[in-house]
N, C-alpha and C positions, 0 to 999 in steps of 0.2 A: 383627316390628313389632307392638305392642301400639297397639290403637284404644282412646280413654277415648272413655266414652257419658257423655252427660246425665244427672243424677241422678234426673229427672222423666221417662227413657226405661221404657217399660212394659215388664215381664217379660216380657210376652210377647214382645214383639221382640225385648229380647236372646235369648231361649233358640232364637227360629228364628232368628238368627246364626250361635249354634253350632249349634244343626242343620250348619247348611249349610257352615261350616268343617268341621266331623266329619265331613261326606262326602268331605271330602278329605285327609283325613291332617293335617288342622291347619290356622291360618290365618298366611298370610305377608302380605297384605294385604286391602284391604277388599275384600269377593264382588264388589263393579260393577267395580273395576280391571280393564283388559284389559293380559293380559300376553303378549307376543311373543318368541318365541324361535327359535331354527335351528339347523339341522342341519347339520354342518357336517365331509366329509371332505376336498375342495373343498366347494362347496355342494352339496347333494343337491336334486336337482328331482324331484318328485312320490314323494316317502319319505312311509310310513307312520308317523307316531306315536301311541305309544300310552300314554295317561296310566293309567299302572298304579294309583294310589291314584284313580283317581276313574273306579269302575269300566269299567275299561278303557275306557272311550271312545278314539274315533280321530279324527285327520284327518290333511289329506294338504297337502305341505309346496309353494310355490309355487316358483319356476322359478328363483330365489335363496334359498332351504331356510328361509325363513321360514313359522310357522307361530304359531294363536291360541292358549292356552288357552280352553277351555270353561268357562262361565259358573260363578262359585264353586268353581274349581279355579286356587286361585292357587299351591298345594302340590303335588305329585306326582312321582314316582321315571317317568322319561323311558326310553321304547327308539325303536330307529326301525329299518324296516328297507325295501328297494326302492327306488325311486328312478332317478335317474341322476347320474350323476358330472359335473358340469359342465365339471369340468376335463381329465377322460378322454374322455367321452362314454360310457362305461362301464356298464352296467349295476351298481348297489349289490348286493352277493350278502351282505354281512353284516350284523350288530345292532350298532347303539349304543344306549347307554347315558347316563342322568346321574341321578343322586340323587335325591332330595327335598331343597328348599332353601328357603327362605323368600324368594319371587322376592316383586318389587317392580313397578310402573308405571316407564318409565324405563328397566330394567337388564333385558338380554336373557342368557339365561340360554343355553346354549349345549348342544349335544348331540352331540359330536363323538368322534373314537379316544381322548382323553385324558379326558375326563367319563368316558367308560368305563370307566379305569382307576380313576378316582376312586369312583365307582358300587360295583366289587369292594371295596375296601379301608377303605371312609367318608369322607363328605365330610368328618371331620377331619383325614382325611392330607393333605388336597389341598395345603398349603403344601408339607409334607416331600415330598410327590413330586413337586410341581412341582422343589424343588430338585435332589434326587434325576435328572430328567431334565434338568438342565442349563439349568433355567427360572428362575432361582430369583426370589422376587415375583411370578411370573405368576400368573395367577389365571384357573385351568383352566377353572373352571364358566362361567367369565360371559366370557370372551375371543374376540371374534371371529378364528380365525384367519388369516382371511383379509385382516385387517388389523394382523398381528402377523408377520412371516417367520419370526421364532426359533419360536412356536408351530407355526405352518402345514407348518414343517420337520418336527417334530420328530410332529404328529400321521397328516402323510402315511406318515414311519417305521413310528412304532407299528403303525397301522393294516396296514401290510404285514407285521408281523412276526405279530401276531393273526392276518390270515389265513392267514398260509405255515403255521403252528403249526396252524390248524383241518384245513386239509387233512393236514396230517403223523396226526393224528387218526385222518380219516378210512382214513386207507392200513392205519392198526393195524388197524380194525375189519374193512378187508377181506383182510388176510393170511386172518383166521381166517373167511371166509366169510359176514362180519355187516355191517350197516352202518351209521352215525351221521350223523344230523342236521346240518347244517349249523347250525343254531341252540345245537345242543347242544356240538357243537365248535368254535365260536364262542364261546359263554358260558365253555367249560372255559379254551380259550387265554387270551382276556383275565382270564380270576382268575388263571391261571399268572403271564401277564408282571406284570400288576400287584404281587403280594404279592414276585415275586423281584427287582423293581425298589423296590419300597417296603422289603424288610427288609437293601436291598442297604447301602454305605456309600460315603458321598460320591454324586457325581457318576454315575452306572451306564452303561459303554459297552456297550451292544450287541452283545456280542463272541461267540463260539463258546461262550465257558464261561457267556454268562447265558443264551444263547440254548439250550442245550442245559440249566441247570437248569430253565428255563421248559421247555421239553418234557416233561421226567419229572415236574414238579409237574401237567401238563394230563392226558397220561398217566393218571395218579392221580386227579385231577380226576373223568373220565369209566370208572372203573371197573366200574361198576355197570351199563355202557350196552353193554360191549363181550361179546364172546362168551364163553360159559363157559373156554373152551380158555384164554384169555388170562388170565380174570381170576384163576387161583389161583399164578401166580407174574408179576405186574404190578409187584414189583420190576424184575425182570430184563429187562419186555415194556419197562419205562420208560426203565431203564439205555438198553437197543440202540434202541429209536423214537430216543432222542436222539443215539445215536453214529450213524445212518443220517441222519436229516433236518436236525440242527443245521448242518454244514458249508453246506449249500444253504440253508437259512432265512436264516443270516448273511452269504453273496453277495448275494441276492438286497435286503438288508435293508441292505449297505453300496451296489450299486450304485442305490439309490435315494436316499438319504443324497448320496453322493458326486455324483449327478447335477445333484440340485438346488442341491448347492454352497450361501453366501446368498442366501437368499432376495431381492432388492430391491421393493417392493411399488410397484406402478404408481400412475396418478394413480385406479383402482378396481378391485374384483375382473378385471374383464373384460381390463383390460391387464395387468393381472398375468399372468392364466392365458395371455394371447397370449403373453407374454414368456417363459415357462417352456417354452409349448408350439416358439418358433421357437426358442430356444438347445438344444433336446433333451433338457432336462432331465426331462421326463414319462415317457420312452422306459423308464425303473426301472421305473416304477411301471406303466407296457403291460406288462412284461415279470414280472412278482411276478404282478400279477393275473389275468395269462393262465396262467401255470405251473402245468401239475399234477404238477410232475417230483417233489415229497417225494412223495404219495399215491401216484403209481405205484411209485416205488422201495421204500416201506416195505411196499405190498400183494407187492412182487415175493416178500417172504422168506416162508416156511412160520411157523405160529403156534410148534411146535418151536421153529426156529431162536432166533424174537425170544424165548422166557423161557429161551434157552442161557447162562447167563453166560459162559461157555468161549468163545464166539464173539463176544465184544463187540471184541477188536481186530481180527478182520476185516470186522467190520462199520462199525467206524472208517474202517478202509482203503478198503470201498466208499464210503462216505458222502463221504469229502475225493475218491475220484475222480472222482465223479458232480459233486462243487462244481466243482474245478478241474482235472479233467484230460482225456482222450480219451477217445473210443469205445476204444480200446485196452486203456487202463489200466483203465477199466471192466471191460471182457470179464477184463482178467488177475484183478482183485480178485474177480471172482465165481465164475471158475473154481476159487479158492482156497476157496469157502466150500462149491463142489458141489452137495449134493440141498439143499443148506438155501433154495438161489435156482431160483425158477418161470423155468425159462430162455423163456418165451413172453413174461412180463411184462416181464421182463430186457430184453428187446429193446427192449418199447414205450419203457425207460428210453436204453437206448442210440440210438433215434432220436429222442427228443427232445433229445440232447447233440450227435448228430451235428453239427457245424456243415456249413451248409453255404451258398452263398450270399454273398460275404464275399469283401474285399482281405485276400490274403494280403502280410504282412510277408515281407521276407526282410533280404536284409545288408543292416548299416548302415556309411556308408562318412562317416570323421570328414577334416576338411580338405582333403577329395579326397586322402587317402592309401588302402589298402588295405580292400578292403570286409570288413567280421567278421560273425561271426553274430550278429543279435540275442540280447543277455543284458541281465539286470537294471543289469548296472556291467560299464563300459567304459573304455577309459581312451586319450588322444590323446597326442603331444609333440608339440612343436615351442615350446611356451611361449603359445599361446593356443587357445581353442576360436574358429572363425568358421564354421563350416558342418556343418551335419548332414543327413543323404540318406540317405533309407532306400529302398530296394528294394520296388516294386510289383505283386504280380498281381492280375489278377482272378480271381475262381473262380467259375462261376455267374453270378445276374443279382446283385450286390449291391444295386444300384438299382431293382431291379423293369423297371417299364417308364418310369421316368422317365430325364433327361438324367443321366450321371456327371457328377455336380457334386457340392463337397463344402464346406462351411463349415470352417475349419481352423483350431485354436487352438495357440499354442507358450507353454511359460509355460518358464522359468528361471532358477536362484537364483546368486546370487555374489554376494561383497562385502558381504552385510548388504542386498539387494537381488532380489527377486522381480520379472522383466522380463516380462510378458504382451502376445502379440499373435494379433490375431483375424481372419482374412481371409475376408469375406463369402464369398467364389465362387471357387474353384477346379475350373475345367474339365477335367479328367482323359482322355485319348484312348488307348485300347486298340486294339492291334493282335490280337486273337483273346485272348490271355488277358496279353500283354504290354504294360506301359505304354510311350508311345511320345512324349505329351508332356503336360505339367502347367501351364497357362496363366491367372493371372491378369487377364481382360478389362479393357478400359477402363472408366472409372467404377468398378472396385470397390472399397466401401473397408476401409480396413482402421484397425483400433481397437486403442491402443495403452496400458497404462497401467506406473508403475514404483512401488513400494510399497516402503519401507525408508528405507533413509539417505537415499536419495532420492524425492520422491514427485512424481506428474509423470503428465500423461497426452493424449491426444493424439486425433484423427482425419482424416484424407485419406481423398482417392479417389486412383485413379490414374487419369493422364494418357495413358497407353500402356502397353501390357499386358506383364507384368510373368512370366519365365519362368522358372516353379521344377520344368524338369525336367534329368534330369541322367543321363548314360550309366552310370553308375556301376552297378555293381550288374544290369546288363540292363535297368533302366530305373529310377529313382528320383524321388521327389520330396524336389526342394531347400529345404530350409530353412534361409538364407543369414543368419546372424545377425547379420554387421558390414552385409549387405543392408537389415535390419532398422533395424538401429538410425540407418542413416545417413537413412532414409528419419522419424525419427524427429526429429530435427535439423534437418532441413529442414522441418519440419511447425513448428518454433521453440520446442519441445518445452525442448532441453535444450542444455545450452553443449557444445562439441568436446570439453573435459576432463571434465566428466561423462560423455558418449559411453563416453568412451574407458575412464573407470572401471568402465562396465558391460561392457564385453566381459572375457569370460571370462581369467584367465593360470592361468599354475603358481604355486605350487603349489596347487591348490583339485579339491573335487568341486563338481561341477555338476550339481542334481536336474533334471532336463529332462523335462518331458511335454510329450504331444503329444495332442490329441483332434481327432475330426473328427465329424462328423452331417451328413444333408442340408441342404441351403438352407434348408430350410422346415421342417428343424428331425426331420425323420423320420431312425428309425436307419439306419444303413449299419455293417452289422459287418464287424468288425476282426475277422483272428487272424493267429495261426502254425501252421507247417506244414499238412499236406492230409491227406485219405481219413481213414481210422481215428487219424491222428493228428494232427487238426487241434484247435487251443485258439480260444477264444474270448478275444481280451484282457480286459481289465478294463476298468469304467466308467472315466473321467476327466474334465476341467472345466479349462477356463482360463476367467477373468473377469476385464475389465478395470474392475467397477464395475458401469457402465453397457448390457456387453455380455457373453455368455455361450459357450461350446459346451460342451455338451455332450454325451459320446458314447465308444463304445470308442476305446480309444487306447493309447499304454503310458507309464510312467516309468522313466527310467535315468539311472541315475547315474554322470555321465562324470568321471572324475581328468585334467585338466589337469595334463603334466609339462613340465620344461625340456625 
């Protein structure tokens, strides 16, 4: 923004103008404008900002991450750091970032995981990397995310990938007995993912393959920082940091993704975060930010090992076990690699995979025919799908010390049609570790939505409590889907012949998930099998729109035959 002055304004004034813009790296508006901006990963309350062009000064951001510029500092390259997470309750453990911009009165200029990005690369990419992450026209610098879901998604992400990447960091430095800065490993991650998402093409998913170029660029990054042992073949340290930590950065960075599912934004910040917090969609992001499983497991390996090239496929192998497999398959993949792995450290890695605590899955039994093992694709005859029951234990306390109760979502596709349904409460009753009944209470309700050829959506309570357990399996819970839908009918939903188009026939596959979360929204994990070879399922989500679960759970893919 250019000021015109008076022609009859005296020299001397204009030149303590510029003074006073020159103190700040330039002038974006006039020195009295007061400009406000925030912090923003949810909102950060009580974060540090620090206006790096107007010598550093600081203040501290209010209990909704708003904060003032300093008097004649209408310019300045933005970091922020501490705080608390509003939306976690979290303590802030990393740095954001945002440019120098030519802020205005009026336009809040924003300092969030994505300004960060923008920060590494110039604020002239910020269009292309907005597109680039799937934003395209958003406008990163100045976007409240918290009134934006496709932003707010997409910065909760980043932001978790930046930290998983900073700790993977740190585990390098300490294979070799060194250690680095959280600041430093921070700033290295975020110029990683920025330049490999900004030189990426198209649209950039998040995948193994960007998540693991991002590693060996941050790797590289912080060179100079790490121990000697490392730094004279940081090829190869980068090569294997990324085959060891990528598989677990990209779990951890789709189960937060996938949790929050879309975003819907409330009627203000506050109902938003409520809403995110009761459907369980935060539960990722507890779960990323608490993990120190890449640090431990990359400090696991000898400095040796990590600049071996020779050893990058078995260090593949451990890295996909530690993502998705067992204590087992862990112990077999490091057995394979020998003196290369600290079998002390190894361990810390193998007990924080342990599952343990947790409903176990077992058989799933389709039309009340013969129960099968759970697999990814299943397949029934008879010429329809109406009922699924899976097999229940418990193992541990999975609920802590609260009531077993569970919120439980079913979503399923056929005909050009996506059927989601949500049941508040579901009472669960164990006999020692066996399920013994699964009860729907009165009053609970259940939310119903249909998306496709047909669109349609629904809510009830129930009248009398509603029984979805079932002998099958040594004890199951029933998920009755001609149940469903008639209950769906009656709610005035949808006509008999639509009904009836939505139930499942031959010849079709049917994607079926299932999630479940606490009432209130806290996790309750899900796996299969037990001891050393127990899994942890994958995040999942049903949403009818208006209502959410999410939480472990699984998908499969059932073949309807004649």
């Amino acid at each position: 923004m250019h000021t015109s002055f008076p022609k009859l304004l005296s020299f001397a004034v204009m030149a303590s103008a510029a003074i006073l813009l020159a103190a700040c790296g330039g002038g974006g508006s006039s020195p009295s404008a007061t400009i406000q901006g925030k912090v923003v990963d949810f909102y950060l309350s009580g974060a540090t900002v620090t206006f790096l062009d107007c010598g550093n000064q600081t203040t501290t951001t209010s209990t909704t991450g708003d904060f003032t510029f300093p008097a004649n500092c209408a310019r300045s390259a933005l970091s922020a750091t501490g705080g608390t997470d509003i939306g976690t309750n979290l303590p802030f453990t990393g740095v954001l970032q945002a440019p120098a911009q030519d802020n205005i009165a009026g336009v809040t200029p924003m300092v969030t995981p994505l300004s960060t990005l923008v920060a590494q690369v110039g604020a002239a990419q910020a269009t292309s990397l907005a597109f680039k992450l799937g934003l395209p026209g958003k406008d990163l610098l100045n976007t409240d995310p918290m009134k934006d879901g496709a932003v707010l998604k997409a910065a909760l992400v980043v932001q978790q990938v930046v930290d998983q990447i900073s700790k993977t960091l740190i585990g390098v430095a300490n294979s070799a007995g060194g250690t680095l800065s959280t600041d430093v490993a921070t700033a290295a991650a975020a110029n990683a993912v920025a330049n490999v998402i900004n030189n990426g093409s198209g649209v950039v998913s998040l995948n193994t393959g960007t998540v693991s170029s991002a590693i060996q660029a941050a790797v590289i990054n912080v060179q100079s920082s790490l121990p000697t042992s490392l730094q004279s073949n940081i090829g190869n340290v980068a090569i294997n940091a990324a085959a060891l930590g990528a598989p677990t950065v990209t779990k951890l960075a789709s189960n937060v993704s996938t949790g929050l599912g879309t975003i819907n934004l409330g009627t203000d910040p506050a109902s938003t975060v409520a809403a995110l917090q009761k459907s369980g969609a935060l539960n990722g992001i507890f779960d990323s930010s608490e993990s120190t499983l890449t640090t431990t497991l990359v400090s696991a390996i000898t400095p040796v090992a990590l600049g071996n090239a020779s050893l990058t496929a078995n260090l593949t192998t451990l890295g996909n076990a530690v993502a998705t497999g067992t204590a087992q398959t862990i112990t077999n993949a490091a057995n394979a690699l020998g003196s290369a792995v600290n079998s002390t450290t190894l361990n810390q890695v193998v007990n924080l995979v342990t599952l343990t605590n947790y409903i176990q899955l077992g058989n799933v039994t389709l039309n009340n025919g013969v129960p099968v093992p759970l697999s990814p694709s299943l397949s029934v005859s008879g010429g329809s799908l109406t009922d699924v029951q899976v097999a229940l234990t418990k193992q541990g306390s999975p609920f802590g010390t609260g009531a077993s109760e569970v919120r439980a979502g079913m979503s399923y596709t056929f005909n050009g049609n996506t059927v989601n349904v949500i049941i508040e409460r579901v009472v669960l009753t164990f006999n020692g570790s066996s399920l013994i009944a699964a009860i729907v209470p009165v009053g609970t309700r259940y939310a119903f939505s249909i998306n496709g050829a047909v669109n349609a959506s629904a809510s009830l309570s129930t009248s009398i409590a509603d029984n979805l357990f079932s002998t099958a399996g040594g004890g199951s819970l029933d998920l009755p889907i001609v149940i469903f839908l008639n209950k769906l009918q009656g709610a005035g939903g949808l006509t008999a012949g639509q009904i009836d188009a939505l139930t499942p026939k031959a010849t079709s596959t049917v994607n079926t998930t299932l999630s479940v979360s606490g009432t209130s929204g806290t996790a309750v994990k899900v796996g299969t099998g037990s001891g050393s070879n127990a899994a942890e399922t994958a995040t999942t989500s049903v949403s009818t729109g208006t209502d959410q679960v999410s939480g472990d759970g699984v998908t499969v893919a059932i073949t309807v035959n004649p």
